[in-house]
C-alpha positions as CSV (number, residue, x, y, z in Angstrom):
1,X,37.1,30.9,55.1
2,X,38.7,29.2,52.6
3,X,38.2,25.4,52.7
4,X,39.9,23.8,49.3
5,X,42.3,24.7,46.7
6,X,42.8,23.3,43.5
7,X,45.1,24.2,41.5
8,X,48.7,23.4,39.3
9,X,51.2,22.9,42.2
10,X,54.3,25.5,41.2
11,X,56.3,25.3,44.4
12,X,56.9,23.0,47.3
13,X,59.4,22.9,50.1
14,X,59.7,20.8,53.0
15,X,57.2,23.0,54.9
16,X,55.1,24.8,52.6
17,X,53.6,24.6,49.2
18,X,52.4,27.4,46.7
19,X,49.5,26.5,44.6
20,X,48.6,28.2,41.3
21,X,44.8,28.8,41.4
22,X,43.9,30.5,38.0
23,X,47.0,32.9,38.0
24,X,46.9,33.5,42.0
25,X,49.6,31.7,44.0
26,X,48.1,30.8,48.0
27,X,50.9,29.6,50.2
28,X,50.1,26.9,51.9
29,X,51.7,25.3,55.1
30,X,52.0,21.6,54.9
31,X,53.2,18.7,56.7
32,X,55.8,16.1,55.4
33,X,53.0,13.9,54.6
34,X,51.0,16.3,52.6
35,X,54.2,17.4,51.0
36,X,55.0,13.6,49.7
37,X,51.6,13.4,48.4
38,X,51.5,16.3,46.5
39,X,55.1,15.5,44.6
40,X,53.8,12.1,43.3
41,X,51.0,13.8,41.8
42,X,50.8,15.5,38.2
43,X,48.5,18.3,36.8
44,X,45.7,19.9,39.2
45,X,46.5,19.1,42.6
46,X,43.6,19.1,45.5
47,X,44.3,20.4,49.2
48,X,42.0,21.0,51.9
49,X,42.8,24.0,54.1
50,X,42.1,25.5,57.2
51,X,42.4,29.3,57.4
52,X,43.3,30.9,60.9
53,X,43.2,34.9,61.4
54,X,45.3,36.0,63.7
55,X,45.2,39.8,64.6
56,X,48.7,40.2,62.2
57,X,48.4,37.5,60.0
58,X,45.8,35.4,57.7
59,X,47.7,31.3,57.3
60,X,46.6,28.6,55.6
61,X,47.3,25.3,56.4
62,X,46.9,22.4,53.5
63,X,46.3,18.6,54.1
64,X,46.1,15.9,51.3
65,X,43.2,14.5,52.8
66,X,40.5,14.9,55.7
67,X,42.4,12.3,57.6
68,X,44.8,14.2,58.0
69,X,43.2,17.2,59.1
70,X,40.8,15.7,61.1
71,X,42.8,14.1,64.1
72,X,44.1,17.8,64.6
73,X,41.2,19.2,65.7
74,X,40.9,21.3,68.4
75,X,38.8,24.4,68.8
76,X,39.5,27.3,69.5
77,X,42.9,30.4,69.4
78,X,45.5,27.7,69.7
79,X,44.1,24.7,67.5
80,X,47.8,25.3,65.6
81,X,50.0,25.9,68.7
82,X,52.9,28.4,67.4
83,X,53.1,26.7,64.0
């Protein structure tokens, strides 16, 4: 699983980001919120993710803080709904 990034943010758009982790770029879905934080910042940029495996894909969704991933929570195949 992949629990943090940090990295040089190169790209961000209304609902994703991609962060530049010593020369890989990760994708990262992101809210609004997340996506307002990581604009004002400059330099490295922190994210905490959650990574769900689905049986065709591998996501990874970013939050600024654990705030804002923890209220999410929900266990289990549909913790994301059909984000």
């Amino acid at each position: 699983m992949i629990a943090q990034l940090r990295g040089i943010l190169s790209h961000t758009a209304d609902t994703h980001a991609i962060i530049d982790v010593q020369g890989v770029g990760y994708l990262v879905h992101i809210s609004g919120r997340t996506q307002g934080q990581l604009a004002a910042q400059d330099g490295a940029v922190t994210v905490l993710t959650e990574m769900i495996v689905r049986e065709d894909s591998m996501t990874l969704y970013g939050f600024h803080d654990a705030s804002e991933r923890e209220p999410n929570y929900c266990p289990g195949p549909y913790r994301y709904g059909s984000v």
